[in-house]
TORKOL-4160 file (C-alpha; in steps of 0.2 Angstrom, whole numbers, padded with zeros to 4 digits, m for minus):
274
<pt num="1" X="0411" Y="m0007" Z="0509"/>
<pt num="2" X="0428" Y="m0015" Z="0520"/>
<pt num="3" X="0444" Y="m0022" Z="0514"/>
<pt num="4" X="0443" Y="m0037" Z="0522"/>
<pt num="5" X="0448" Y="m0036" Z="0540"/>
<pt num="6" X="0461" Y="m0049" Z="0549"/>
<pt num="7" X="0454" Y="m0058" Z="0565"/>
<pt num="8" X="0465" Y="m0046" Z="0575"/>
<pt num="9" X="0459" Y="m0032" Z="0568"/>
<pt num="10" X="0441" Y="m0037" Z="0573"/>
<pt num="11" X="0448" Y="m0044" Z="0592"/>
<pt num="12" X="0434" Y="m0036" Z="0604"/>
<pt num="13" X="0448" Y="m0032" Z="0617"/>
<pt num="14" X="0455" Y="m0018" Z="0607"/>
<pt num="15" X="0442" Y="m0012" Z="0601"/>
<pt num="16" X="0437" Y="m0008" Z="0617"/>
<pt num="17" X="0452" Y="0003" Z="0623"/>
<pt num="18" X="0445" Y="0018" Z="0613"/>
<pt num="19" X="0431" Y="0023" Z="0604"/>
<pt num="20" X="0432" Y="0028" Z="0585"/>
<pt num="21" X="0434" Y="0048" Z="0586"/>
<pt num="22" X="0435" Y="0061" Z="0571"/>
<pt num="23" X="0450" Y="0072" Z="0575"/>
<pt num="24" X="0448" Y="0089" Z="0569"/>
<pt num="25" X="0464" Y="0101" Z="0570"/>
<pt num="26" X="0462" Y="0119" Z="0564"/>
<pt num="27" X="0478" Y="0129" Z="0560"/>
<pt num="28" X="0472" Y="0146" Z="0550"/>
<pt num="29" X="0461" Y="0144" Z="0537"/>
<pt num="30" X="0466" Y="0124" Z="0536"/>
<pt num="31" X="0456" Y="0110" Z="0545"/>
<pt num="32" X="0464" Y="0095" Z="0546"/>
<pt num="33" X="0452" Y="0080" Z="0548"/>
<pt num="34" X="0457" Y="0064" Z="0553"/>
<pt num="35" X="0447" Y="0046" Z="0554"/>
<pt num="36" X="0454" Y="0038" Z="0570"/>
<pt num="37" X="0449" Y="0020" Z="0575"/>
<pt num="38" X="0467" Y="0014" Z="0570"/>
<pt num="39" X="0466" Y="m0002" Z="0578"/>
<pt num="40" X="0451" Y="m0005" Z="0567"/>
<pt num="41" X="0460" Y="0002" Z="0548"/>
<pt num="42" X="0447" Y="0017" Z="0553"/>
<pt num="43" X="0432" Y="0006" Z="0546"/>
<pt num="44" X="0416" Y="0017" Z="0543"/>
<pt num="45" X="0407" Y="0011" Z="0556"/>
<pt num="46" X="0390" Y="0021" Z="0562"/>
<pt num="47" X="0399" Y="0031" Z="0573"/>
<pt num="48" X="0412" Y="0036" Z="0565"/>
<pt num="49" X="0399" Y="0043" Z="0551"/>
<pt num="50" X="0390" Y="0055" Z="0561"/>
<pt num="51" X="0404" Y="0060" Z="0568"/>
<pt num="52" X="0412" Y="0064" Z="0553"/>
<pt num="53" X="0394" Y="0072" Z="0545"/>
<pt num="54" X="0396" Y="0083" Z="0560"/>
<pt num="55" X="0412" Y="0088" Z="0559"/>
<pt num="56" X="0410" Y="0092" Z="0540"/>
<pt num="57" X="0395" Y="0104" Z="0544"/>
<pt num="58" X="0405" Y="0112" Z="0558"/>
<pt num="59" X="0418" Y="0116" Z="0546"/>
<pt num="60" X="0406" Y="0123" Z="0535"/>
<pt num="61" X="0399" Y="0135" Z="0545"/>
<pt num="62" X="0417" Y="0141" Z="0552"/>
<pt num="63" X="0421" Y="0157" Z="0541"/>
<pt num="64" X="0441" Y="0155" Z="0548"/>
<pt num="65" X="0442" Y="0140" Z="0539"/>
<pt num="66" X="0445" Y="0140" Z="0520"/>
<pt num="67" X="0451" Y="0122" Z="0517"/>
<pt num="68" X="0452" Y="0104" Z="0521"/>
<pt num="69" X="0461" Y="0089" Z="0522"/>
<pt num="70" X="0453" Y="0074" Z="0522"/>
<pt num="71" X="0466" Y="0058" Z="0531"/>
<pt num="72" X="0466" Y="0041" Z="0541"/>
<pt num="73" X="0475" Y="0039" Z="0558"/>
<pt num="74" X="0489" Y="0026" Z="0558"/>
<pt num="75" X="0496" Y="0019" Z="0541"/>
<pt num="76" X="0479" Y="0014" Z="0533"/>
<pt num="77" X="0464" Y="0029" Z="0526"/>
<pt num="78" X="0451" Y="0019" Z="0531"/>
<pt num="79" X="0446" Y="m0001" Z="0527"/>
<pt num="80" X="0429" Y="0007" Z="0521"/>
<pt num="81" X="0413" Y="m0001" Z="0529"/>
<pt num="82" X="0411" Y="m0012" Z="0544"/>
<pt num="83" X="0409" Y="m0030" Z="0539"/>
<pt num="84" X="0408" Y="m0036" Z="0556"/>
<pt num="85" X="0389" Y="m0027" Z="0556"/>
<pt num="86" X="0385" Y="m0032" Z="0540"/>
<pt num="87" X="0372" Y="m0038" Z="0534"/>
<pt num="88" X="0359" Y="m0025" Z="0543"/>
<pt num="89" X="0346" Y="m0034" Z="0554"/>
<pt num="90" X="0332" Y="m0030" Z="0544"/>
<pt num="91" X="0328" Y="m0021" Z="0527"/>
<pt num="92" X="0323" Y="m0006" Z="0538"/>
<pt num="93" X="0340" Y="m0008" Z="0545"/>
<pt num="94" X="0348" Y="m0010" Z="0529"/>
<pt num="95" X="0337" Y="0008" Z="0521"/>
<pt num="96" X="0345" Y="0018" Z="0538"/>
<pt num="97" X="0359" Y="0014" Z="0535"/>
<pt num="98" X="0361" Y="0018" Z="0517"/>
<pt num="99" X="0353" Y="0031" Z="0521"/>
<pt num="100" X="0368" Y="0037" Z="0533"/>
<pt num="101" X="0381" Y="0035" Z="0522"/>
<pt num="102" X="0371" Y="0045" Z="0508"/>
<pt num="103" X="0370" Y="0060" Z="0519"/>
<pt num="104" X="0387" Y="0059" Z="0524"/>
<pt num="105" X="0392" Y="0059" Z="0506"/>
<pt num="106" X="0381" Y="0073" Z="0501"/>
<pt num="107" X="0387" Y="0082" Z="0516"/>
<pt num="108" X="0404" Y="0081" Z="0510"/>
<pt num="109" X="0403" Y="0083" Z="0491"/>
<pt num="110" X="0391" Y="0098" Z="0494"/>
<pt num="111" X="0405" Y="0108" Z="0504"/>
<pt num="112" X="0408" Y="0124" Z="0497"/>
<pt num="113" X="0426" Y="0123" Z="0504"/>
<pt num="114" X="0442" Y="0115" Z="0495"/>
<pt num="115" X="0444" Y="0096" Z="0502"/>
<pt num="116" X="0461" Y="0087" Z="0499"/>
<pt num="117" X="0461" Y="0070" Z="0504"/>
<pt num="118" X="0479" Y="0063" Z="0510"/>
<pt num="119" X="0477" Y="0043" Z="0506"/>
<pt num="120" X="0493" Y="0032" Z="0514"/>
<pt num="121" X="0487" Y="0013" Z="0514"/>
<pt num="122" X="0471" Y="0007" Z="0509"/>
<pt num="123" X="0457" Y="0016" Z="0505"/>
<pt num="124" X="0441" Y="0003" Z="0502"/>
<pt num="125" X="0424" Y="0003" Z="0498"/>
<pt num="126" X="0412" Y="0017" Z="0505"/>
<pt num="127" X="0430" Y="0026" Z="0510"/>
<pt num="128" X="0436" Y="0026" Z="0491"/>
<pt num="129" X="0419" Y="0035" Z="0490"/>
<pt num="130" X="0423" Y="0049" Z="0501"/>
<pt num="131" X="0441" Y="0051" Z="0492"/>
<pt num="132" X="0434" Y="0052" Z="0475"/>
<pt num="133" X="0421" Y="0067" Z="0481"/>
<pt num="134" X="0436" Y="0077" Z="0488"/>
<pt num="135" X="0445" Y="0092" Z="0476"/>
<pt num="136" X="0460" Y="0084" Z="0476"/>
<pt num="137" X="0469" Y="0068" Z="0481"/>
<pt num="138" X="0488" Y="0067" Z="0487"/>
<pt num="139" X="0492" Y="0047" Z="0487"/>
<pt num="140" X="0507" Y="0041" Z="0495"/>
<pt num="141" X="0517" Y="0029" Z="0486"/>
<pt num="142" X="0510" Y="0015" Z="0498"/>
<pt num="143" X="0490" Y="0020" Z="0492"/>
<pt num="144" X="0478" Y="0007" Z="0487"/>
<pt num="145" X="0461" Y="0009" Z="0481"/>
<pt num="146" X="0450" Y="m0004" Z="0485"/>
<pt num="147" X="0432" Y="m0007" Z="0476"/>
<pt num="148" X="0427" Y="m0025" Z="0482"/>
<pt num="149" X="0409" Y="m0025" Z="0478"/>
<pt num="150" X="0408" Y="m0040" Z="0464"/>
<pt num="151" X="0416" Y="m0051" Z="0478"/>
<pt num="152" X="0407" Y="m0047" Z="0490"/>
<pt num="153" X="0390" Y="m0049" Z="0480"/>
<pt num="154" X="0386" Y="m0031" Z="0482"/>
<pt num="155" X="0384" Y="m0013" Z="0471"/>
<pt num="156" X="0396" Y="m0002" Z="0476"/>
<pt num="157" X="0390" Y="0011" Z="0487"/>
<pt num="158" X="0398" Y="0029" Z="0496"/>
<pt num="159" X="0393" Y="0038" Z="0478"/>
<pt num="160" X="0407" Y="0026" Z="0469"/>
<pt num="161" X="0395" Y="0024" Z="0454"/>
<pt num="162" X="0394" Y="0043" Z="0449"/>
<pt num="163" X="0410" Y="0051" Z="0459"/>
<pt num="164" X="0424" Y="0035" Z="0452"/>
<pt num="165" X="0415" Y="0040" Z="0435"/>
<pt num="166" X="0417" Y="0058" Z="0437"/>
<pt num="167" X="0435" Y="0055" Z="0440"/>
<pt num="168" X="0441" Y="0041" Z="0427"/>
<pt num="169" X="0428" Y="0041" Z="0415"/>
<pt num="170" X="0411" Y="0031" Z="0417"/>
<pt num="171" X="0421" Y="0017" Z="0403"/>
<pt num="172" X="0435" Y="0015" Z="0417"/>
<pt num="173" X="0427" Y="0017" Z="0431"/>
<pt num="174" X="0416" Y="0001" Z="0425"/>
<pt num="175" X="0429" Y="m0009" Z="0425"/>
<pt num="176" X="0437" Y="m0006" Z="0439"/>
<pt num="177" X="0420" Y="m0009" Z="0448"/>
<pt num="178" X="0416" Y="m0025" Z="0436"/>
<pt num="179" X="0436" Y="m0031" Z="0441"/>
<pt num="180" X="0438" Y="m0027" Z="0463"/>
<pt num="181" X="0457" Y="m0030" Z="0457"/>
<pt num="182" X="0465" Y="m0017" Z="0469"/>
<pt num="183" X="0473" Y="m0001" Z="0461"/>
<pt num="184" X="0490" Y="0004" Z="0465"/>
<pt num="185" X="0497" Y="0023" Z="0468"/>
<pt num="186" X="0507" Y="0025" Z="0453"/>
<pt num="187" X="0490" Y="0017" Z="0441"/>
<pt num="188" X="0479" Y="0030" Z="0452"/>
<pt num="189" X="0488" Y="0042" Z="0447"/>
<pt num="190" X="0489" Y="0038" Z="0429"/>
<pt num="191" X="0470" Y="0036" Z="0429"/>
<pt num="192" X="0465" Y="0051" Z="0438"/>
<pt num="193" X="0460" Y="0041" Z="0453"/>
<pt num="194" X="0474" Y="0053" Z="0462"/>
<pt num="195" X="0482" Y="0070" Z="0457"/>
<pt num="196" X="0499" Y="0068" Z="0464"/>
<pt num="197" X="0512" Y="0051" Z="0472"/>
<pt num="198" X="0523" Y="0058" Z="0484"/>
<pt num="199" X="0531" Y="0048" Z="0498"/>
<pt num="200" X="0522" Y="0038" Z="0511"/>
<pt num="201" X="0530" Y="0049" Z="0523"/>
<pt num="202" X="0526" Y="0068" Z="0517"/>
<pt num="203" X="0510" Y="0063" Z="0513"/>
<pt num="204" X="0498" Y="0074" Z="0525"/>
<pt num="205" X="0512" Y="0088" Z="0523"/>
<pt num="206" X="0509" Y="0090" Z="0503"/>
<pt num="207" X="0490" Y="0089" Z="0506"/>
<pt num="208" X="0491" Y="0104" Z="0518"/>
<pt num="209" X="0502" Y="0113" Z="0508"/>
<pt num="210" X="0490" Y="0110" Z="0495"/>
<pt num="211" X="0474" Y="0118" Z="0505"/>
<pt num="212" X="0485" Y="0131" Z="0513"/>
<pt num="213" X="0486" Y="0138" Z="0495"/>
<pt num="214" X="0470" Y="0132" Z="0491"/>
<pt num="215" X="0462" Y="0141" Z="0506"/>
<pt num="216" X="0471" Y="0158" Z="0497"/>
<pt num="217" X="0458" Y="0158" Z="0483"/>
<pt num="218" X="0444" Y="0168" Z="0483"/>
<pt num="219" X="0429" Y="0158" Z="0493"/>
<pt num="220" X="0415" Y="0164" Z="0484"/>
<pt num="221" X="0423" Y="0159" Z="0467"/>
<pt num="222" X="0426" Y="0141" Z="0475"/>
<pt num="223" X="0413" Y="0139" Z="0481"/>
<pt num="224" X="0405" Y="0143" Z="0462"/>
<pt num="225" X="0415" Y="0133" Z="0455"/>
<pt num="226" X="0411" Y="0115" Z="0464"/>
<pt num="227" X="0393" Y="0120" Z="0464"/>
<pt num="228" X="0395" Y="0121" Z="0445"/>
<pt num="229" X="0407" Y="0108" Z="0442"/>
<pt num="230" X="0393" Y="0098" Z="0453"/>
<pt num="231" X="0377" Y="0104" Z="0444"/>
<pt num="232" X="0381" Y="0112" Z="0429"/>
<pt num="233" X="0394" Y="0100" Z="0420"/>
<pt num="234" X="0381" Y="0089" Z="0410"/>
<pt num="235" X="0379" Y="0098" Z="0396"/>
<pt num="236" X="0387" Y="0115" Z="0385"/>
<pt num="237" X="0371" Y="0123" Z="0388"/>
<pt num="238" X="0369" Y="0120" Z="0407"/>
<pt num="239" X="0386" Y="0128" Z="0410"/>
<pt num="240" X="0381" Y="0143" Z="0399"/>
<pt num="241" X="0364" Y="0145" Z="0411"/>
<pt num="242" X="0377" Y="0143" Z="0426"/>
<pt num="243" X="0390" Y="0156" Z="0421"/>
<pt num="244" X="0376" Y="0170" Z="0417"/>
<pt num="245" X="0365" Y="0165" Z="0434"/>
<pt num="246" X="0383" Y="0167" Z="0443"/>
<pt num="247" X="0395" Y="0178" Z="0434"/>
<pt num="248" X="0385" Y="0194" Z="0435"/>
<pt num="249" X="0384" Y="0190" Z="0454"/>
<pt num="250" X="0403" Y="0188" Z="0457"/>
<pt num="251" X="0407" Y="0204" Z="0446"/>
<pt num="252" X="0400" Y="0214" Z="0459"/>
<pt num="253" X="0409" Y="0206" Z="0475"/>
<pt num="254" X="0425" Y="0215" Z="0483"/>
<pt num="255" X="0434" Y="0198" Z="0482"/>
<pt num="256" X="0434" Y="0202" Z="0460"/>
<pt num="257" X="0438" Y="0220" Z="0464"/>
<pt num="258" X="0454" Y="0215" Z="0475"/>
<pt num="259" X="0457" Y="0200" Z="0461"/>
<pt num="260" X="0458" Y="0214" Z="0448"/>
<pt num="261" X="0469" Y="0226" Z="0459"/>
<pt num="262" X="0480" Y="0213" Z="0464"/>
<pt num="263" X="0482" Y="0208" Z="0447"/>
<pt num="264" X="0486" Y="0225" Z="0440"/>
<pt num="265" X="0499" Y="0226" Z="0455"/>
<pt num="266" X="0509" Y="0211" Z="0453"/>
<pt num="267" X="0505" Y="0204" Z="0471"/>
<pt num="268" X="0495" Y="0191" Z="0479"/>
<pt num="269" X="0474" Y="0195" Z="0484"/>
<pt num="270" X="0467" Y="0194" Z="0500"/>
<pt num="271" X="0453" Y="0189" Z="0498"/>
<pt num="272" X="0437" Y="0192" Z="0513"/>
<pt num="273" X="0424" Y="0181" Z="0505"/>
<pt num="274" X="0413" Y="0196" Z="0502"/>
């Protein structure tokens, strides 16, 4: 769901000079993904979803790529879901489209790939969603986080009721979806909403220096670790089942066998996700 979008934000005239694109820039084992409809806040519209979907799939199939950062063209992540199109025509409408945004956020939550999101401006609604599913989240000082729902007359969508609660705590994350007051960078943070401030400016910066160091990690182990952070968090005993279904497996992979001898000689791994 949108922060709420000014009359020249919705103008039809602009909207029509470019269509709403998902940028995708790859520089070594980083991909840099950005939402771009900036003359629109980069509002969550159908297009813009399965475009997004898509690109996150690409990523994950593309063995160069270890890492990814999550951002918003312009000074604004993304004002969340397109109100203009709301509500759907029809409840079959209504099901597709709910339907859509929960692929993409399974899409994106299931990549077994690091994903930093890199938040200036708002982020609102479905598109708080998609920040609170990435690994880490690099606010700039500027950040807002947006959960509007109650005044709208809606339940939060984009995952918001399990990943918010994942991140703050399900006691926080309650109030925060009871209140649709905005939060602010610096209370993000202090939450666990984000994981670092830095200055508006060196935002996207920081976020790829983050998933540069990221991407050095050793992809197998990654991609262990969100899978159990993912299924295996509920309980003592389900992480127990996790490690000894997975551990054993990793033991014998040449990315634990370069770990080890990197470790024994003082320099960094190269890991070959094998």
């Amino acid at each position: 769901m949108p922060e709420p979008l000014t009359d020249t934000d919705t103008h039809p005239a602009t909207d029509l000079v470019a269509g709403p694109r998902v940028g995708v820039d790859r520089t070594g084992p980083v991909a840099v993904v950005t939402l771009d409809d900036e003359r629109r806040r980069n509002v969550l519209g159908s297009g813009l979803r399965r475009q997004l979907r898509s690109a996150i799939g690409d990523l994950a199939a593309d063995p160069v790529v270890r890492a990814v950062v999550l951002t918003g063209a312009g000074p604004c992540f993304s004002a969340g879901g397109d109100l203009a199109s709301m509500p759907p025509a029809d409840p079959e409408e209504s099901t597709a489209r709910m339907a859509e945004v929960a692929g993409l956020l399974r899409e994106l939550s299931s990549l077994d790939k690091p994903v930093v999101a890199a938040v200036t401006g708002p982020a609102a609604g479905v598109a708080a969603g998609l920040v609170c599913c990435c690994d880490v989240v690099v606010a700039g000082e500027g950040a807002r986080f947006l959960f509007p729902f109650t005044r709208l007359g809606l339940v939060p969508d984009g995952g918001l009721l399990h990943s918010l609660a994942q991140r703050v705590g399900p006691a926080r994350a309650r109030t925060l979806l009871l209140a649709a007051e905005p939060v602010d960078a610096r209370t993000a943070l202090a939450v666990g909403l984000a994981d670092h401030v830095v200055a508006d400016a060196v935002v996207l910066s920081t976020a790829t220096e983050l998933a540069l160091d990221l991407a050095g990690r050793a992809p197998l182990a990654v991609a262990a670790v969100k899978r159990g952070v993912r299924e295996a968090s509920g309980s003592l005993e389900d992480a127990l089942a996790f490690e000894q279904a997975h551990q054993p497996v990793l033991f014998g992979t040449s990315d634990f066998l370069e770990g080890r001898r990197s470790f024994f000689e003082r320099r960094e791994p190269t890991f070959s996700g094998r």
